[in-house]
C-alpha positions as CSV (number, residue, x, y, z in Angstrom):
1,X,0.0,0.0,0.0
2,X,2.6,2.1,0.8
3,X,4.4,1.9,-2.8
4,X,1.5,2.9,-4.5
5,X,2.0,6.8,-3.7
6,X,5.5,6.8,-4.7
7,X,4.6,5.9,-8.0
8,X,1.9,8.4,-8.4
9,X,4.1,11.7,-7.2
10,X,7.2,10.4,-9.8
11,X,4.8,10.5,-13.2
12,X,4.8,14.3,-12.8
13,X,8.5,15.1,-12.6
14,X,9.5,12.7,-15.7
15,X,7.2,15.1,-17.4
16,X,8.5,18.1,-16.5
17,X,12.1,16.4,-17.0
18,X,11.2,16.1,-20.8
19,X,9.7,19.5,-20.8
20,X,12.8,21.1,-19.6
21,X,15.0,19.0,-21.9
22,X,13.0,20.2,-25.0
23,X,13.4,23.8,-24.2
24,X,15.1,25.9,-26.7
25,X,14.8,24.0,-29.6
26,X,12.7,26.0,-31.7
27,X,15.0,28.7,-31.2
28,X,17.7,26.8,-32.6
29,X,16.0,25.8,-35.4
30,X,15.0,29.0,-36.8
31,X,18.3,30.0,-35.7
32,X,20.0,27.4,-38.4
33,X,17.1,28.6,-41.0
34,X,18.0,31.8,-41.0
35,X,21.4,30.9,-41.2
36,X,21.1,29.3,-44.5
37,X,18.9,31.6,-46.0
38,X,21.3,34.0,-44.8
39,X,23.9,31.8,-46.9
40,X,21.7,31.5,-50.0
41,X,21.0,35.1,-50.1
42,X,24.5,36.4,-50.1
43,X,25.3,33.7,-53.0
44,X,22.5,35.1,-55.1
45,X,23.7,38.9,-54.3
46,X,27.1,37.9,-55.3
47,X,26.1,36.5,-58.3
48,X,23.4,39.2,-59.5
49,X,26.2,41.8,-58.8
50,X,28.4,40.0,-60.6
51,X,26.0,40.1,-63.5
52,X,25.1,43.2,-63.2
53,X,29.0,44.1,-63.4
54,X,29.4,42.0,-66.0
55,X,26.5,43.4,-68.2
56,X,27.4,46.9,-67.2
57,X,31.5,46.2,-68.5
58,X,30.2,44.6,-71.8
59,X,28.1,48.0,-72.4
60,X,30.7,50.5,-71.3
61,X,33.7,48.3,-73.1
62,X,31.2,48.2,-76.8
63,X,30.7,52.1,-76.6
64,X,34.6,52.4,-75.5
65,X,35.2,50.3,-78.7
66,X,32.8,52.9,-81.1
67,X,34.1,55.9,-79.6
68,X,37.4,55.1,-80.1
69,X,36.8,53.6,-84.0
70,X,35.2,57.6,-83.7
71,X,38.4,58.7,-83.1
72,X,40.3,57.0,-85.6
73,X,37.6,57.9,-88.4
74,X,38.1,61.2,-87.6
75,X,41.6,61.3,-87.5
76,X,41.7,60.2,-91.4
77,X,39.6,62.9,-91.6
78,X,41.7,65.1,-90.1
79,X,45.5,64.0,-92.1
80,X,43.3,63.4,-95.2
81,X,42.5,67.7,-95.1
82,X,46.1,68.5,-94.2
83,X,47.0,69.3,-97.8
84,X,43.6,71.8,-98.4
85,X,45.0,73.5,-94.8
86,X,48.8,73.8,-96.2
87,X,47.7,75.5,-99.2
88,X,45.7,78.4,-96.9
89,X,48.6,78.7,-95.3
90,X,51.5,78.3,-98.2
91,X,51.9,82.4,-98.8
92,X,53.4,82.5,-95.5
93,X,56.0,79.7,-96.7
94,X,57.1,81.5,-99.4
95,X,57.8,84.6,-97.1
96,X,59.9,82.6,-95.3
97,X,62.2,81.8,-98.3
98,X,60.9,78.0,-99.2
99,X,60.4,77.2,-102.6
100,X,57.3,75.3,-101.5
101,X,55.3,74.8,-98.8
102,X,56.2,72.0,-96.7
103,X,53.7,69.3,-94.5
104,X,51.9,70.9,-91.9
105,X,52.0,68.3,-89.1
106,X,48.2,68.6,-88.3
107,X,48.4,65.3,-86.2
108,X,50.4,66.7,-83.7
109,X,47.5,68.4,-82.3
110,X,44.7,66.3,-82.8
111,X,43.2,66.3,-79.5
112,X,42.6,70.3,-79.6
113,X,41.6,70.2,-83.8
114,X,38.8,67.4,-83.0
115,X,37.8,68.6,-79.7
116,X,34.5,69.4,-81.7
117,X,33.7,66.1,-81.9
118,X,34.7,65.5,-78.6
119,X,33.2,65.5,-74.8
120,X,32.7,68.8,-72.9
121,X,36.4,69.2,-72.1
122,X,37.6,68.5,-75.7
123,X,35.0,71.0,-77.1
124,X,36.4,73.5,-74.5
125,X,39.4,73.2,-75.8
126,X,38.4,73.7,-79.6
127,X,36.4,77.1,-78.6
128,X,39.9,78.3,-76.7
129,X,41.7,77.1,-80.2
130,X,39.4,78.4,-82.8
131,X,37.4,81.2,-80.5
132,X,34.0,79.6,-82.0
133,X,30.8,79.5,-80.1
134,X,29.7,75.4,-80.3
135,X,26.5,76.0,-78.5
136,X,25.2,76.9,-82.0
137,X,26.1,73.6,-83.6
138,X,24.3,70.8,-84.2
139,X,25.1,67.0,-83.7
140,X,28.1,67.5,-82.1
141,X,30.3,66.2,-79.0
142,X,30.2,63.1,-77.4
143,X,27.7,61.9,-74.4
144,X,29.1,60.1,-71.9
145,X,32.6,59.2,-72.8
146,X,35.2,60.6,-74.8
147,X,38.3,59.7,-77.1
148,X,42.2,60.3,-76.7
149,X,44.1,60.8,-79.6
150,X,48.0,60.1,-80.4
151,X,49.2,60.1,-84.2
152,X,52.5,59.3,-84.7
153,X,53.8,59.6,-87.7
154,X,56.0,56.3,-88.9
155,X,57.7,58.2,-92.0
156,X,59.9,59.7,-89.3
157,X,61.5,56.4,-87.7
158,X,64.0,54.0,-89.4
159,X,61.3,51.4,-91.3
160,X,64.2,48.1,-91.3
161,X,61.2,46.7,-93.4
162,X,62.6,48.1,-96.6
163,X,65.6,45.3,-96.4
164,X,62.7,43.1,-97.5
165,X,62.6,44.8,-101.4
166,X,65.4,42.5,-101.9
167,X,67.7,44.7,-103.6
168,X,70.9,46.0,-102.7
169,X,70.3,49.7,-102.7
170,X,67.3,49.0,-100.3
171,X,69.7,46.9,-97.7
172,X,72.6,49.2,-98.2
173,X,70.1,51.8,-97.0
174,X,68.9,50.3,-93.8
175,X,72.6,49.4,-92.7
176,X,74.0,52.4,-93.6
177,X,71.1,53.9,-91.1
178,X,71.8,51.2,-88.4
179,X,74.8,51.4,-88.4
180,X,74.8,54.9,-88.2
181,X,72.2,54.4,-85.3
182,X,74.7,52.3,-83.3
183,X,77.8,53.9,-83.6
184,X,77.9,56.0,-80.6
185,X,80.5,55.2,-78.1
186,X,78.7,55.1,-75.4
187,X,77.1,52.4,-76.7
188,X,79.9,50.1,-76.8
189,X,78.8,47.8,-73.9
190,X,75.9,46.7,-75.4
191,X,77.9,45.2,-77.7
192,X,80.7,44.1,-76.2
193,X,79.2,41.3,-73.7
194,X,77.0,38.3,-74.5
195,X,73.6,38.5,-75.7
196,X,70.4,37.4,-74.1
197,X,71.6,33.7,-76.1
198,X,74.7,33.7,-74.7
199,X,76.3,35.0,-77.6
200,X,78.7,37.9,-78.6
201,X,77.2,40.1,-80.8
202,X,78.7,43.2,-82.3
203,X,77.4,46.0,-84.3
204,X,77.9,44.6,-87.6
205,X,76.4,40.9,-86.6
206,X,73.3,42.9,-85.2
207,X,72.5,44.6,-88.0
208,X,73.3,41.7,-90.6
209,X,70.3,39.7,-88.3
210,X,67.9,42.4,-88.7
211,X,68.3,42.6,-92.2
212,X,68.9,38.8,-93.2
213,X,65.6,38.4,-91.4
214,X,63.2,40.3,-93.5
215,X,65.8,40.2,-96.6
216,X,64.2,36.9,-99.6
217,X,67.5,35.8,-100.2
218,X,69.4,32.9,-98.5
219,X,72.8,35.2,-98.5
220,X,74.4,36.7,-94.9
221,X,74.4,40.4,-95.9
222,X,77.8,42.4,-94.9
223,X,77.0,45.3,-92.5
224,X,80.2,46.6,-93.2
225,X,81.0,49.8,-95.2
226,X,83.9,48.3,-96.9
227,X,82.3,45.2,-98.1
228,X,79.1,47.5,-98.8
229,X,81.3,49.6,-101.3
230,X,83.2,47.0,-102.7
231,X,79.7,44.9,-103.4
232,X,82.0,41.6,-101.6
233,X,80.1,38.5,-102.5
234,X,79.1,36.7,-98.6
235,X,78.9,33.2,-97.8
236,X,75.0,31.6,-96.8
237,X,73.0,32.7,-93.9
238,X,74.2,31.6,-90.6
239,X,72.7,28.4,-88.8
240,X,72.1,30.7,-85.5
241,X,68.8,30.2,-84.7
242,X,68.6,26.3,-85.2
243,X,71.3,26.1,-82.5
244,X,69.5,27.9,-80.0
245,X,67.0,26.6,-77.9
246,X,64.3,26.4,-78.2
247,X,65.5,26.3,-82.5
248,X,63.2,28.1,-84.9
249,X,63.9,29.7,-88.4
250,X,64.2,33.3,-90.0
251,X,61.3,34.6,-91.9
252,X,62.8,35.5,-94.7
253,X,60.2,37.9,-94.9
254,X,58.7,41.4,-93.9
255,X,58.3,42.1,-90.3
256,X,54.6,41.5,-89.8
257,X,55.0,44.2,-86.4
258,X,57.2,45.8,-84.6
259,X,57.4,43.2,-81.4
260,X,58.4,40.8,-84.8
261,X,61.9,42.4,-84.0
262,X,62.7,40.8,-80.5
263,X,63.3,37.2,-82.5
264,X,65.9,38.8,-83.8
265,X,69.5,37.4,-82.6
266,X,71.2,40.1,-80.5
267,X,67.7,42.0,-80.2
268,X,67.5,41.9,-76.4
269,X,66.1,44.4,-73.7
270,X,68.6,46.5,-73.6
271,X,68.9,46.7,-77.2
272,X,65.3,47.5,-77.5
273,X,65.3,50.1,-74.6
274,X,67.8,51.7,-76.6
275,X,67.3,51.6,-80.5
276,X,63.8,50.7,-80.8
277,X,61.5,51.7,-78.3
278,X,63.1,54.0,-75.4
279,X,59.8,55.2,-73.8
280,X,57.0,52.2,-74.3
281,X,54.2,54.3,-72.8
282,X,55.1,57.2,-75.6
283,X,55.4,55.8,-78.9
284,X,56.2,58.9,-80.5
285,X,59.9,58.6,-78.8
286,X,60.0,55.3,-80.8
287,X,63.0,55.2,-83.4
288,X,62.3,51.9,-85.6
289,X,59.2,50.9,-87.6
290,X,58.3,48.3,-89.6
291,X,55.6,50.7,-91.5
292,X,56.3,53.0,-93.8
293,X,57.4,54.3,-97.3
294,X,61.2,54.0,-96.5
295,X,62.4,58.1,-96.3
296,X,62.6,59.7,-93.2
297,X,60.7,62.9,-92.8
298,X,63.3,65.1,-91.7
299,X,60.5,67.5,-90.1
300,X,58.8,64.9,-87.6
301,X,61.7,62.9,-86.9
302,X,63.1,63.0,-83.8
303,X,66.5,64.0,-82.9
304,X,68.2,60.6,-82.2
305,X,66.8,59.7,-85.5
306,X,68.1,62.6,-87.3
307,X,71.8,61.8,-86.3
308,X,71.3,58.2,-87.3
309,X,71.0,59.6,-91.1
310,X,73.6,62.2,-90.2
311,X,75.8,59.3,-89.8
312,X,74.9,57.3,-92.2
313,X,75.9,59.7,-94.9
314,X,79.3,60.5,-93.5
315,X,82.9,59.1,-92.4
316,X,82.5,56.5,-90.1
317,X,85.0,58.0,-87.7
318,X,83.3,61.8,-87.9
319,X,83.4,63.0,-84.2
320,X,79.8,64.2,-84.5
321,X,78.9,60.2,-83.9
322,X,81.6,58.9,-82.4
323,X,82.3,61.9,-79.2
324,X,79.6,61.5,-76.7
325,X,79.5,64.9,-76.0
326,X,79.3,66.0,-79.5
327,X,76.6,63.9,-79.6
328,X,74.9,64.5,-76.5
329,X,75.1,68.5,-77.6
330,X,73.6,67.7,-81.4
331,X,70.5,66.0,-79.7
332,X,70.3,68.6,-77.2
333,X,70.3,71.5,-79.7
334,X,67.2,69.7,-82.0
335,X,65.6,69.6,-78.9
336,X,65.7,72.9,-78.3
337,X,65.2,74.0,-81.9
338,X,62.1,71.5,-82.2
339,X,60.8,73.1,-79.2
340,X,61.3,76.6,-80.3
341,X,59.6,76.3,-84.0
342,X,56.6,74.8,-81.3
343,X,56.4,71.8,-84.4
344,X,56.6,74.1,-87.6
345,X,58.4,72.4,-90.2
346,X,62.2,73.8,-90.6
347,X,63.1,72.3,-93.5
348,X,61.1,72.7,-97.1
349,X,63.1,69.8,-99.1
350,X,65.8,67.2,-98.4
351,X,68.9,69.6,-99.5
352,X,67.4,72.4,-96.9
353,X,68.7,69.7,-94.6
354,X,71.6,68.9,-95.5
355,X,72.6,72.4,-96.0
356,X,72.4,73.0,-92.4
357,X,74.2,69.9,-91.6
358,X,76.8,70.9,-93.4
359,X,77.0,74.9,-91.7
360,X,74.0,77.2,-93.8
361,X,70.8,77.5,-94.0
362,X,68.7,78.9,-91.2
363,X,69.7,77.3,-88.5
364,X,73.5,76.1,-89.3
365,X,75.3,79.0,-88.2
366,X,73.9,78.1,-84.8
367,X,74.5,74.6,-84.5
368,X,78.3,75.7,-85.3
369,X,78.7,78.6,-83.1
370,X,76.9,76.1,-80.1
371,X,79.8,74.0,-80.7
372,X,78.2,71.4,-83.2
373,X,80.9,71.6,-86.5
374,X,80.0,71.5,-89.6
375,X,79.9,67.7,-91.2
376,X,80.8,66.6,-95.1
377,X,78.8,64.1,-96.4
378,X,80.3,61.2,-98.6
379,X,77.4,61.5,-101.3
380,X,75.1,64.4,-100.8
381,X,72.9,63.0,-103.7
382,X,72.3,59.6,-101.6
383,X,72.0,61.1,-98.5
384,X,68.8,63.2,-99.9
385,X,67.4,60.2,-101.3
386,X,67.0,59.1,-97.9
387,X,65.2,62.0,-97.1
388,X,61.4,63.5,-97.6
389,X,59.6,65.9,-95.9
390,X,56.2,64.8,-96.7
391,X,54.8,61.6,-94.4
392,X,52.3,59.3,-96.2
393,X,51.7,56.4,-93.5
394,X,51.1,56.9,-90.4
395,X,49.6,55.1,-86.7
396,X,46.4,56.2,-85.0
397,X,46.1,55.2,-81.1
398,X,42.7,56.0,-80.4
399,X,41.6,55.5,-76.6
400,X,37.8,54.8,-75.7
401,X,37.4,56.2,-72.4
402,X,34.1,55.3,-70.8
403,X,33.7,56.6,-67.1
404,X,31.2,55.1,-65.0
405,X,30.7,54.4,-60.8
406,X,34.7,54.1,-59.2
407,X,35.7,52.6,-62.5
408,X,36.7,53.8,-65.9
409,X,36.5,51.6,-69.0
410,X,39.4,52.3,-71.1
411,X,39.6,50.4,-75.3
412,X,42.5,51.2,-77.5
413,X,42.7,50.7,-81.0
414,X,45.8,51.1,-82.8
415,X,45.7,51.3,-86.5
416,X,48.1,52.2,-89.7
417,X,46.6,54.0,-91.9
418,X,48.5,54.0,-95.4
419,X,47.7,57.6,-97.3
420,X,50.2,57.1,-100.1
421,X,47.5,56.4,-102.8
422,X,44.6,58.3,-101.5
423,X,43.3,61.0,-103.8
424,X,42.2,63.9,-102.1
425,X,38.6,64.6,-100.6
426,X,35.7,65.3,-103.0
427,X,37.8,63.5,-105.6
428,X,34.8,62.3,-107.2
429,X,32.7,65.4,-108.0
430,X,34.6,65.9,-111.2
431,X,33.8,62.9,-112.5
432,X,29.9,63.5,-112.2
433,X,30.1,65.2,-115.4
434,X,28.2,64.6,-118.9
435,X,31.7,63.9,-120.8
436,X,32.6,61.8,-117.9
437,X,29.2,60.1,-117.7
438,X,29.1,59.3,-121.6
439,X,32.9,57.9,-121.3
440,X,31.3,54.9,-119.1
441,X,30.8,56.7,-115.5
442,X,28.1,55.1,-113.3
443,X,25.7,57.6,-111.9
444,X,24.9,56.4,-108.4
445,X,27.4,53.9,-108.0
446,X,27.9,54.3,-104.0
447,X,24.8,55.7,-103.5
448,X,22.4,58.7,-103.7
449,X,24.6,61.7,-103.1
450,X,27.9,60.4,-104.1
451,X,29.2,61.8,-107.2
452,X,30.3,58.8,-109.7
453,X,33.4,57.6,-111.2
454,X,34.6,56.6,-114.0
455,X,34.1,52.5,-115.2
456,X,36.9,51.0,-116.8
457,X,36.3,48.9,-119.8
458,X,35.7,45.5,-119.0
459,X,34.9,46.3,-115.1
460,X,32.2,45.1,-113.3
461,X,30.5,41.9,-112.4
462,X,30.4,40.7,-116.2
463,X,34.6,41.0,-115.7
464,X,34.3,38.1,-113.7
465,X,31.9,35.9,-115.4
466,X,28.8,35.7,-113.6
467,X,25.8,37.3,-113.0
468,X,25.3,39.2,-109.4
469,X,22.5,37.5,-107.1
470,X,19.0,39.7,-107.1
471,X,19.6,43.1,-105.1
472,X,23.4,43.1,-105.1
473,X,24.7,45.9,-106.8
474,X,27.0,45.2,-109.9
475,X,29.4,47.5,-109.4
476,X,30.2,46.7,-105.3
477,X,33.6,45.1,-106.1
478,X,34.8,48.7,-108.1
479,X,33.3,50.3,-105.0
480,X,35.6,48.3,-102.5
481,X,38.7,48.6,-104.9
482,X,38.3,52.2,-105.2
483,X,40.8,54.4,-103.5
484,X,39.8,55.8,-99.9
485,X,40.4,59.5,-99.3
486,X,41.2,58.2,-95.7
487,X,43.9,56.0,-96.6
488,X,44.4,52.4,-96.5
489,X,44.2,50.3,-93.4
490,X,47.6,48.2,-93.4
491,X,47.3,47.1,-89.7
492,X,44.3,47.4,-86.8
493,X,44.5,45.7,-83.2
494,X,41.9,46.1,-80.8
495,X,43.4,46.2,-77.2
């Protein structure tokens, strides 16, 4: 009887045992939900900002990519007009004593000439250039981005390219100017330890590499003024580059780019820091090109360049490029003199040049009396057919700049534009003529508004044989040959 009781008190404290041991659960459990959607949540941010980013750099990068293929349109705008802006101005030429007027470098201030066309800043500039009032024009400027211009002009650096034509004047040239690149003094360390292939390689073996490179023929060519003279017969092409490791071959070809150039043997980094490309962020300070039309525009070219033809047109032992200091006074001096003339052209033909190399002209007298003597060249003739004052090809760096939220979108395009056959703008309106339309001109042959041209016999899809497909216009393939006021693309990378 007694047990009874006990067992009747105990049922209610298991109960509240399991009560209290069941306490707090709940909690826990939303605790843990929360922490996962907490988890999920912060995944799915992540990811919708990161497509949102991602979306958001696609748009700005494509408009970057327009404005800057803006910039280079307008840029062959710009160098294609440079001829109607030098005859406004070729009275003033004359006054000055030239015979003709001589290439105004319009590119050199691109930025300011195009500001038009540009953002707010750029056209601010234009109205402090031209003191015009924009407000009144119509369709113009740029919204929400704008484009950075640097033209540099490759008719003023040392094109090795022109070893390729094969034939020995074209070879002589380019080591007469190497050579007359390298000759320096100061630059005889470069030359006197081993290359980046272990090897020793001296002036002469450098610049018979760059030329047998791009050079058709099989033969090593002397980079030596003797053996140039004499026209020496050479043995083969060295083996060089199947020795090395890892082996490859020369081209035997043009240099497709400059960057082509570092395959060369003895074409290391201290090599290119000094010949080639001395400033990579300014490729107006660059001294070699593989574009070109082969003479050096004596106006643009810069001063390192201008004693490279100095010296390849006299003595090889001429103190002017073997004395440091005279050289380091020469490129001082066209320095200064480029920075005075504030990018005028100083010189109206090859011989105006020379002339002052050699103690006259304008500015000759004071190249002699700042210590800089006077220098005889071997061939005066040869020398000036180095020479031109007139660039034809030239390369664009246009930079899309797209600002947005902490981050600026930045696409560069970098083109060569080749002007040596353009014909000049409006070259069609005198063929819109009755005469020229009864000698086989095509009215409307790019379009309504554009003024024909002329139709070769035998042009034309019937030329090829076949019969254009329905809506294609017969005369496209004229249309695509025909020569482009704006030049000729020759090279284009997107960066």
């Amino acid at each position: 009887m007694s047990a009874r009781p006990v067992f009747q008190r105990s049922r209610p404290v298991a109960r509240r045992r399991r009560r209290t041991d069941q306490r707090g659960i709940a909690l826990i459990m939303v605790m843990a939900a929360i922490t996962v959607l907490t988890v999920v949540l912060v995944e799915f941010q992540d990811e919708s900002s990161a497509d949102v980013s991602a979306a958001f750099t696609d748009r700005d990068t494509l408009k970057a990519e327009y404005i800057a293929k803006s910039g280079l349109a307008l840029s062959r705008l710009l160098i294609a007009a440079e001829p109607t802006i030098r005859a406004a101005i070729a009275p003033m030429f004359m006054m000055l004593g030239m015979k003709s007027a001589p290439q105004i470098p319009v590119w050199e201030f691109s930025d300011r000439v195009l500001g038009a066309f540009n953002d707010t800043e750029g056209a601010a500039e234009f109205t402090a250039l031209a003191s015009v009032d924009l407000s009144k024009g119509k369709n113009l400027g740029l919204q929400g981005g704008r484009f950075e211009l640097v033209i540099v002009d490759e008719d003023s650096k040392l094109n090795v390219n022109v070893a390729a034509r094969g034939d020995a004047f074209s070879q002589q040239r380019v080591a007469m100017e190497l050579l007359g690149l390298m000759s320096a003094e100061q630059f005889n360390p470069l030359f006197e330890g081993r290359d980046r292939d272990g090897q020793y390689s001296d002036r002469s073996t450098v610049c018979s590499a760059i030329i047998d490179w791009a050079d058709p023929d099989e033969s090593s060519f002397p980079c030596d003024i003797r053996a140039m003279a004499t026209a020496q017969s050479t043995a083969a092409e060295d083996s060089f580059y199947a020795m090395i490791d890892p082996p490859y071959r020369r081209k035997n070809a043009p240099f497709d780019s400059l960057d082509e150039l570092r395959l060369v043997r003895g074409v290391g980094e201290d090599f290119w820091a000094t010949f080639v490309d001395p400033e990579p962020g300014n490729p107006k300070k660059r001294i070699m090109t593989v574009w070109g039309s082969g003479a050096i525009n004596v106006n643009t070219a810069n001063a390192q360049t201008l004693l490279a033809i100095v010296c390849s047109g006299v003595a090889p032992m001429t103190p002017l490029c073997v004395d440091p200091m005279q050289t380091q006074k020469f490129l001082m001096l066209v320095s200064l003199i480029r920075g005075f003339t504030a990018g005028a052209p100083m010189f109206g033909s090859p011989k105006d040049f020379i002339k002052i190399m050699q103690g006259g002209g304008l500015f000759g007298p004071m190249l002699v009396a700042m210590g800089v003597p006077p220098v005889q060249f071997l061939s005066e003739a040869e020398t000036a057919k180095m020479l031109t004052t007139e660039s034809k090809v030239f390369s664009v760096y246009s930079d899309g700049v797209v600002k947005g939220f902490r981050r600026e979108t930045r696409v560069r395009i970098h083109s060569v534009v080749d002007f040596r056959s353009a014909p000049a703008p409006g070259y069609g309106q005198s063929w819109a003529t009755p005469a020229a339309m009864g000698s086989g001109a095509m009215p409307g042959q790019f379009g309504a508004g554009v003024p024909a041209m002329p139709n070769p016999a035998g042009t034309g899809a019937a030329q090829f044989g076949a019969t254009p497909p329905a809506g294609m216009d017969p005369n496209a393939i004229n249309g695509a040959l025909a020569p482009n006021p704006g030049g000729t693309i020759i090279y284009y990378r997107l960066e």
